[in-house]
N, C-alpha and C positions, 0 to 999 in steps of 0.2 A: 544621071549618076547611078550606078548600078547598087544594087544593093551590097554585094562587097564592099566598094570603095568606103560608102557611108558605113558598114560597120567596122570598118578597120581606121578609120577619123575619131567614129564616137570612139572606137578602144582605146584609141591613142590618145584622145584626150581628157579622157578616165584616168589615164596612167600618168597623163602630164599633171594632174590637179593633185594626184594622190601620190606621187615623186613631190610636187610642192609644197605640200602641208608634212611629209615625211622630211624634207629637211628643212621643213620649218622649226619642227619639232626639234629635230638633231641640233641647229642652230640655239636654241631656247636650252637644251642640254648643257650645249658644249659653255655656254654662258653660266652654267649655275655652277659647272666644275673649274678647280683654281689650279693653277701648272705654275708647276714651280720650275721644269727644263720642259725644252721641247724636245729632249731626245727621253724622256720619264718614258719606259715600259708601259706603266699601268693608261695611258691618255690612249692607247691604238683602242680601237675597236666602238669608237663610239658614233661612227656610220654606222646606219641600217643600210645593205646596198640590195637593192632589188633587180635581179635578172630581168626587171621588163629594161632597167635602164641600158644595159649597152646592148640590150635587143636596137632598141631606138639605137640609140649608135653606131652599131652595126648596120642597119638598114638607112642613114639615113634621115629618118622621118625625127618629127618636132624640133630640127633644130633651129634655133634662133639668135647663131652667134656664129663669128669667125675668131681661129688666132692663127697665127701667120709666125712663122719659124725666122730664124736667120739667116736658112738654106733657102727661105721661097717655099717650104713646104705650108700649103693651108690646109688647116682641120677644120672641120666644120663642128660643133660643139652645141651642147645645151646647156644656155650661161648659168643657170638655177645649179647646175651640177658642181661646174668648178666654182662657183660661189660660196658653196659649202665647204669644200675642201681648202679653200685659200682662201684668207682675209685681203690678201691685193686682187684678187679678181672680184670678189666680191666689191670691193671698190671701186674699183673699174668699171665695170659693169654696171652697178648700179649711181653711179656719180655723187657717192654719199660724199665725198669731197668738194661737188658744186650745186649742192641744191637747187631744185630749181630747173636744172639744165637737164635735155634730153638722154636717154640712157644709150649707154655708148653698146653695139652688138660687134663689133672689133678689135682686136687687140694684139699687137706683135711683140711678141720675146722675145729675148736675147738668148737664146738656148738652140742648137740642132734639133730637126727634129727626132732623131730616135729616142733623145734624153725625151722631150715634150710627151713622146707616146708612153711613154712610160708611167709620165706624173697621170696623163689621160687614163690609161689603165688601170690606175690607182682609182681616180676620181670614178671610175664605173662599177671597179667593181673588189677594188676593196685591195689588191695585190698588184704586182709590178713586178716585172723582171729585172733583179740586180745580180750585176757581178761585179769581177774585181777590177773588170775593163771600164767599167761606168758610175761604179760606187760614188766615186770622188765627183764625178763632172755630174748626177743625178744628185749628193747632197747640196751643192751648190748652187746647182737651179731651184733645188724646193727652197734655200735657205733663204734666196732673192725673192721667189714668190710667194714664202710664206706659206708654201702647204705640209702642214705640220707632219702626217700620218706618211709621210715618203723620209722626212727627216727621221724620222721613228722606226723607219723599216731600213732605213740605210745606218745608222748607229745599231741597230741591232747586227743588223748583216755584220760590224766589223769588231762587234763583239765578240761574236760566235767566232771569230779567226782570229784573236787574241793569243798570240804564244810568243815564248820569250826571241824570235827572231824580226818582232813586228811591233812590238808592244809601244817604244817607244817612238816611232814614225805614227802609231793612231794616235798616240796623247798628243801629239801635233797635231793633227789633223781634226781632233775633238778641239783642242785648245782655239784653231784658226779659224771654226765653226762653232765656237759658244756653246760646243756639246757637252755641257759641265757633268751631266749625268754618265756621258761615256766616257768623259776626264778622268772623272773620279776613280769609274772601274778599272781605266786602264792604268792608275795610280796604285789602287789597292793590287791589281792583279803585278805592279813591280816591286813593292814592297814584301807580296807570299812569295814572289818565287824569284827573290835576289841573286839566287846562287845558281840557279839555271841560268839566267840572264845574261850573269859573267860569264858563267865556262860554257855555253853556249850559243848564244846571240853574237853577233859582231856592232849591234848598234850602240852598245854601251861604249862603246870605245872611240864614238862620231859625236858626244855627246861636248858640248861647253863645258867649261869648268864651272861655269855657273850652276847648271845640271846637276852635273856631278855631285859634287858642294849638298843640293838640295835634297837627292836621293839618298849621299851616307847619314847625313844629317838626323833623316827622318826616325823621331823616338818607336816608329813601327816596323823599321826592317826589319824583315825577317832572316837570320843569321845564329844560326847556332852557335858559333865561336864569333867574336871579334877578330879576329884573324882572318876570316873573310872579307871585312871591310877591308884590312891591309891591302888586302892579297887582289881587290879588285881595285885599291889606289893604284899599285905597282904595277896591275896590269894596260889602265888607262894612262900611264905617264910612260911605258915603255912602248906604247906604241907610236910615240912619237915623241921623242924625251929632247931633241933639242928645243923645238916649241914650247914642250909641257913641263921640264921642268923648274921650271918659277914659278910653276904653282906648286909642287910638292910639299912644302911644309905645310899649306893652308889645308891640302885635303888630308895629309897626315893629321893634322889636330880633329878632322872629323872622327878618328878610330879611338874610341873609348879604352884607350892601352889597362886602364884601372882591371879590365876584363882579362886582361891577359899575361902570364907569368913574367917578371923583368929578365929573367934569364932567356929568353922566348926573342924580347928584344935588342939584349947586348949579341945575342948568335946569328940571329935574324936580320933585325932591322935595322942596325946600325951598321951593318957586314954589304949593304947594299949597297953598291959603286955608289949609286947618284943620290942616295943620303950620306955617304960619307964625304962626297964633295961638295957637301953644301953645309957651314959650320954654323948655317942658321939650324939647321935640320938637326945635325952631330946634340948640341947645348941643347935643345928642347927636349930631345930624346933624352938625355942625363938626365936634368930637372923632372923629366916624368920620374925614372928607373927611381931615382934621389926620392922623391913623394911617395911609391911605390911599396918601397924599401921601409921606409919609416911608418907607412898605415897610416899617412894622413889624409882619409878620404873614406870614411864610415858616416855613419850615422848622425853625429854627433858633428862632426866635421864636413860637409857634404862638400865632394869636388867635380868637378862632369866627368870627370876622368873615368868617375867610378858610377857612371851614371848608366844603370842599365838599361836595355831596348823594350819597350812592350814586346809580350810573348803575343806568338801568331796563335800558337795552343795554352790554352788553360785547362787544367786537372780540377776537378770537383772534387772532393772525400766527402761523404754523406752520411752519416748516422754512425748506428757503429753500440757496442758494449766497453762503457767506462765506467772504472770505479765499482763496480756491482748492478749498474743497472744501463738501463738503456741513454741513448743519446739522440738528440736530433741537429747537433750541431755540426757547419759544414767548414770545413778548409777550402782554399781553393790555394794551388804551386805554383810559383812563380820560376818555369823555369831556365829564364836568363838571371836572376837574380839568386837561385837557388835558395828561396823563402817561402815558408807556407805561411798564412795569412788567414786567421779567422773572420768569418763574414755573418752577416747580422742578416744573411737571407735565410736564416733557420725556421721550419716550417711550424706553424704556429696550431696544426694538428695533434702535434706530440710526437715525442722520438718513436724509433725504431731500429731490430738491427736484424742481423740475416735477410735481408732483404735484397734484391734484383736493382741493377742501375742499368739504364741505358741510353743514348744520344739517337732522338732523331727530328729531322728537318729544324735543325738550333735548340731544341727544346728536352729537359732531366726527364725522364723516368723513372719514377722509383717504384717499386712492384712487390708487392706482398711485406712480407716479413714480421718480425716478434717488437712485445714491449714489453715483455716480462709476464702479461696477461694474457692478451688474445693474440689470435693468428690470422695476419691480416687478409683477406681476398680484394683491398682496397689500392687502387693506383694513383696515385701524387704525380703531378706535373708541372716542373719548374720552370720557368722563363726567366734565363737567366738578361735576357736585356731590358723586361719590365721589372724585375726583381719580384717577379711573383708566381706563388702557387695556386695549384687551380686543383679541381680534383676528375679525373678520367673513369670512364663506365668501370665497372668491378668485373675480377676476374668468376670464373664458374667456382674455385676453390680456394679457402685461405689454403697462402703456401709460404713457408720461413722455412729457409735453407733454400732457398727455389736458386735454379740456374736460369738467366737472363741473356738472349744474344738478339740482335736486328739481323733481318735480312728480307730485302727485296721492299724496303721500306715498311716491313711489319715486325712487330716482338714478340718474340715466342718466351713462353716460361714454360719452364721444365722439371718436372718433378716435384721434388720440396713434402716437406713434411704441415700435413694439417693439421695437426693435436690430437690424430689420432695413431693414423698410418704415414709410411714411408711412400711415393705416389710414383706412378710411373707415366700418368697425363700429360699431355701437352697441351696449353691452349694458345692459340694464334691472335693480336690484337691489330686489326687495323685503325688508327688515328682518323684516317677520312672518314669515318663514319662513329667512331667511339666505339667500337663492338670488339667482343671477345667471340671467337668461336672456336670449338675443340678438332683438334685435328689427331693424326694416327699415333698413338700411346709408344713410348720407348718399349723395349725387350724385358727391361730391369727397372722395378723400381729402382730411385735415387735420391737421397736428401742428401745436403752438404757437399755436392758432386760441382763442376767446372763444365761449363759450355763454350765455343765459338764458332767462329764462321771460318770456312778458309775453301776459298774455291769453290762457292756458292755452296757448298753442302755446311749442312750444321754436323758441329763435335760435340759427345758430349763421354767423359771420361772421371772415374771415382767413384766417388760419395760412401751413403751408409744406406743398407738397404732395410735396417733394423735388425739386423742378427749379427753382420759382420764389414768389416771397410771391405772396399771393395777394388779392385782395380783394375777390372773389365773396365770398356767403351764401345762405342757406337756411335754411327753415322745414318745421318736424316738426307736423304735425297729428294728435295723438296718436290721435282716433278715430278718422280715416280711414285711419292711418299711414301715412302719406305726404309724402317729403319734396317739396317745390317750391322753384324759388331765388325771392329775392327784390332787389333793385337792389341793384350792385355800391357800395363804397364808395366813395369820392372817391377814398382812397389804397389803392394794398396795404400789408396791416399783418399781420405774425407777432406775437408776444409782446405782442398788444393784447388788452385789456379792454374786455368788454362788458355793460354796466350796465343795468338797466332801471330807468326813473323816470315814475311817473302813465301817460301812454302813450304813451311813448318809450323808443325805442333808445339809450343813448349806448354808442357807440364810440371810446375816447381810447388815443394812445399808439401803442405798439409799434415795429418794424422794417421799412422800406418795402423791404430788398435794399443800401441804403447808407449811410440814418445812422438813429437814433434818433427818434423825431419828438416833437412833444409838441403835435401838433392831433388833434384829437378833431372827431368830427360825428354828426350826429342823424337818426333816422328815425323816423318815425310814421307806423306799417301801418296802410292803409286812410285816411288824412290827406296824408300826403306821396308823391309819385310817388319821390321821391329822395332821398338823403341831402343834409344841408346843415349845413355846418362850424360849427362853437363857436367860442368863445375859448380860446387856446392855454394849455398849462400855462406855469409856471413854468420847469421843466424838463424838456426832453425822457426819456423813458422806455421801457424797452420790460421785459417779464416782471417786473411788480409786481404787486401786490395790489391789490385795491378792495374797501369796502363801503360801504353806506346806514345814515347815521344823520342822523335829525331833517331830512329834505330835503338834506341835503348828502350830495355822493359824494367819496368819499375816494381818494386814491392812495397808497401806500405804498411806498417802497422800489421796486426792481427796478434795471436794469443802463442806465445812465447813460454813454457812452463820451466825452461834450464837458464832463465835470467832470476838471480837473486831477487828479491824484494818485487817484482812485479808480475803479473802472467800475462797482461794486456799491454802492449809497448807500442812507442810512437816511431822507433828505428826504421828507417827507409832505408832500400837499397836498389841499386841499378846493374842491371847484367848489358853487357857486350857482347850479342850472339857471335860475331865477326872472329871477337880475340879471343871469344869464352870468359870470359871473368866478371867479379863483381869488385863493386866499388860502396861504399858505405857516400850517402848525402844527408843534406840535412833533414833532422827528424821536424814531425809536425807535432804542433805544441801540445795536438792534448795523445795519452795512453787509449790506446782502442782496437778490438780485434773485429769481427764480425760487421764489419763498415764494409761499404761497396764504391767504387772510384769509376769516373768516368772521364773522356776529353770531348772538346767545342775547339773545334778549328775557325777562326777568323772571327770572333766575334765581336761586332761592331764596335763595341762598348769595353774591350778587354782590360783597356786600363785601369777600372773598376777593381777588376783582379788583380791588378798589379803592382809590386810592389813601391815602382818608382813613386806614383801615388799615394801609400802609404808607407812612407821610410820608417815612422816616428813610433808607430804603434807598438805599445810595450807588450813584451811576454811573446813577441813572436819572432820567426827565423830560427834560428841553430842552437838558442837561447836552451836552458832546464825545461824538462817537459812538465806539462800543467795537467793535474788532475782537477776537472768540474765537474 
């Protein structure tokens, strides 16, 4: 024997004993951790896979096993390998089924082999080649032999292709393969984007009525008007209305009419050929309008009619100046129900107000701000699904008045006043690691001023720079970092809010130096040379809140000086950038200016926030507003 041969036996059998006790180990792992689906994200990755192993397999050498295809194809294998990877070979293999009996080094599937090489290349070396040609025929064979991490790479794979022309052929495909965990997603992913699904997808319309039935049904649709439910009954029963409609009254009672004007229905929905020929449909529609018409379905009265959907988005309000002093109390809007709703997740720190709000990866930020005493340089951290606050690394400076915007998944604060000076610093805070670091300083100081994001550059427009308001701006170009100004506003504005919508600036509100103002005006970087005024609020405002829900922008609260009897107001209002105009909604229960709002899109837990949850709770909704 040459001395080659013998040193590439001992290597190979170094690497066979140290592959065996390496998933020996992985095996002893995969036992102490508990799975709750086999399609669960977090279970991949708990092979170590070692490059010596599909060395050996490539070449050949140590192996000590056959499996044999349905095509006739044989692979020659090493049984320790797929043993690890699958609980039925590992059976197999080692005859933990017949004690006692010899170990079997054989084995034929019911599988082609390209599907087989696939799982094989999993089992070497950790990855596999999927597509959309094999997805289906490679879940199926791992689902049969139980090799979980293929299952796991094939539910992700049809994840990731998740859109409203497909969605509901994967909830099949998950449902037929026990993929609960990619069930689920691709349940939540048809409940966010309902109205895609309709005016876009064609599968909604191949669905049962049973289906059907189950998706209007759901207290989570996402559906900014009840009218879209309608509107996708009519479109699922006109696609084939001699079959479908006998069901039409049954998916009409899914549509919450409570939600929706009775005039709305006697123009609309009773005008519809195949609800007017059906006098089951005609009488039920009356009897709604008849309830409708009378208000029997509040509060007091609860009817499903009037039974609103959990919100896809929830609104925060956060602190804030009431009454003379500060506040730490939070709202949260419910807005399908058009209720705000006091929450007892108030931060047990102590109030604050002029302070920075912002969302990121699920979780409040709140940033600086005042208590009447100090000026905080200290960061708060909300988890609105644990219902708790934490507290984050401190900034380089107290700052109250500060501007607040995300981007690129980090938070920048901007300016704000220390208790001393007016600042024109910016520091940048990364979450992955807790750190604040200072990055390139604005042109102008700025307290009481408006930031956002629009087109990966940061905005930042107003404020007081201590001498005078101001109504210069500037733009932060994060790669180049550099700030530049950009056309002054029309007015000087402090304690104004600035909003981004499609690709526009809006800037509404604030303090010019002598009253209050309530015009607002628009800029579009790179479209407009200038700013050019909107339609006026309702009422004039200055250090409120804003946020974006369903196309509308919101104002909240802030310090009002040309309202009789109060300067601090809970009046909310919403603009229609489309139609231009405002609309007065309902106020939130407590009077507060210098409060900061934010939203959370999908959160797990929303009904928390929501009003159908708490219908009963006194002092809130559209009710007299509360001074605490």
């Amino acid at each position: 024997m040459t001395e080659f041969s013998m040193t590439t036996r001992s290597g190979a059998r170094r690497a066979q004993l140290t592959l065996t006790k390496s998933l020996k180990a992985t095996r002893k792992r995969q036992k102490s951790q508990s799975r709750r689906c086999l399609c669960l994200p977090q279970n991949l990755g708990l092979l170590e896979y070692s490059p010596v192993w599909n060395e050996l397999r490539t070449s050949g050498q140590c192996c000590d096993g056959t499996v044999t295809c349905s095509d006739g194809t044989v692979f020659q294998v090493h049984r320790v390998i797929l043993s690890a990877i699958s609980t039925y070979f590992r059976a197999h293999f080692t005859n933990s089924l017949n004690p006692g009996a010899s170990e079997n080094t054989e084995a034929n599937v019911s599988m082609p082999s390209n599907i087989f090489k696939c799982i094989l290349d999993f089992a070497y070396t950790g990855f596999c080649n999927i597509e959309e040609s094999n997805v289906e025929h490679l879940l199926k064979a791992a689902d049969q032999y139980q090799v979980l991490g293929v299952i796991q790479l094939c539910c992700n794979y049809v994840l990731d292709r998740l859109n409203p022309m497909n969605c509901f052929g994967i909830l099949r495909f998950a449902g037929h393969y026990f993929c609960t965990e990619l069930e689920k997603e691709g349940r939540r992913f048809v409940r966010r984007n309902f109205e895609r699904i309709v005016n876009e997808g064609s599968e909604f319309c191949d669905l049962s009525v049973d289906e059907v039935e189950a998706v209007l049904d759901d207290d989570e649709l996402n559906v900014k008007c009840e009218k879209l439910v309608y509107h996708a009954v009519k479109r699922w029963i006109t696609t084939n209305p001699e079959t479908r409609k006998g069901n039409l009254l049954r998916l009409l009672k899914c549509v919450r009419f409570g939600n929706i004007a009775p005039d709305y229905i006697s123009r609309k929905v009773l005008t519809w050929d195949l609800v007017a020929d059906c006098q089951e449909c005609v009488v039920y529609l009356h009897d709604v309008i008849v309830i409708l018409e009378h208000g029997n379905g509040n509060e007091s009265h609860p009817n499903p009619l009037w039974k609103p959907r959990i919100p896809y988005i929830t609104l925060f309000a956060i602190g804030g100046w009431s009454a003379g002093c500060p506040t730490n109390i939070i709202e949260t809007y419910d807005c399908r129900a058009d209720r705000w709703l006091l929450s007892a997740d108030r931060d047990d720190c102590g109030p604050r107000a002029y302070h920075g709000l912002c969302t990121l990866n699920g979780l409040i930020y709140m940033i600086g701000g005042f208590d009447g005493n100090s000026h905080f340089n200290s960061v708060r951290c909300f988890d609105p699904v644990k219902h708790k606050w934490s507290e984050c690394a401190c900034m380089y400076f107290p700052r109250c008045y500060v501007s607040v915007v995300m981007h690129d998944s980090k938070i920048y604060a901007l300016g704000g006043y220390n208790g001393r000076t007016r600042m024109n610093s910016v520091e940048r805070y990364d979450p992955k690691i807790n750190q604040w670091e200072i990055v390139r300083p604005m042109l102008k100081q700025r307290s009481d001023a408006s930031a956002a994001v629009l087109n990966d550059k940061i905005y930042i427009v107003g404020g007081f720079n201590g001498h005078e308001v101001m109504s210069s701006g500037e733009v932060y170009d994060t790669v180049s970092n550099q700030w530049t100004y950009i056309p002054s506003m029309l007015s000087p504005r402090s304690g104004v809010s600035l909003l981004p919508f499609k690709d526009s600036l809006y800037a509404i509100g604030g303090f010019n130096g002598h009253v209050r103002l309530a015009t607002g005006e628009k800029y579009t970087p790179g479209s407009s040379a200038n700013w050019v005024g909107i339609a006026r609020m309702v009422h004039p405002r200055s250090n409120f809140a804003t946020a974006t829900i369903d196309d509308l922008l919101y104002v909240i609260g802030g310090f009002n000086d040309q309202l009789a009897g109060s300067s601090t107001v809970n009046v909310v209002e919403r603009y229609n950038p489309d139609a231009n105009e405002w609309h007065i909604t309902s106020p939130m229960n407590l009077n507060r200016s210098a409060l900061s709002a934010c939203i959370l899109n999908g959160l797990p837990n929303a009904k928390d926030y929501s009003y159908q949850f708490r219908p009963n709770e006194e002092g809130q909704g559209a009710g007299m507003p509360l001074e605490l």
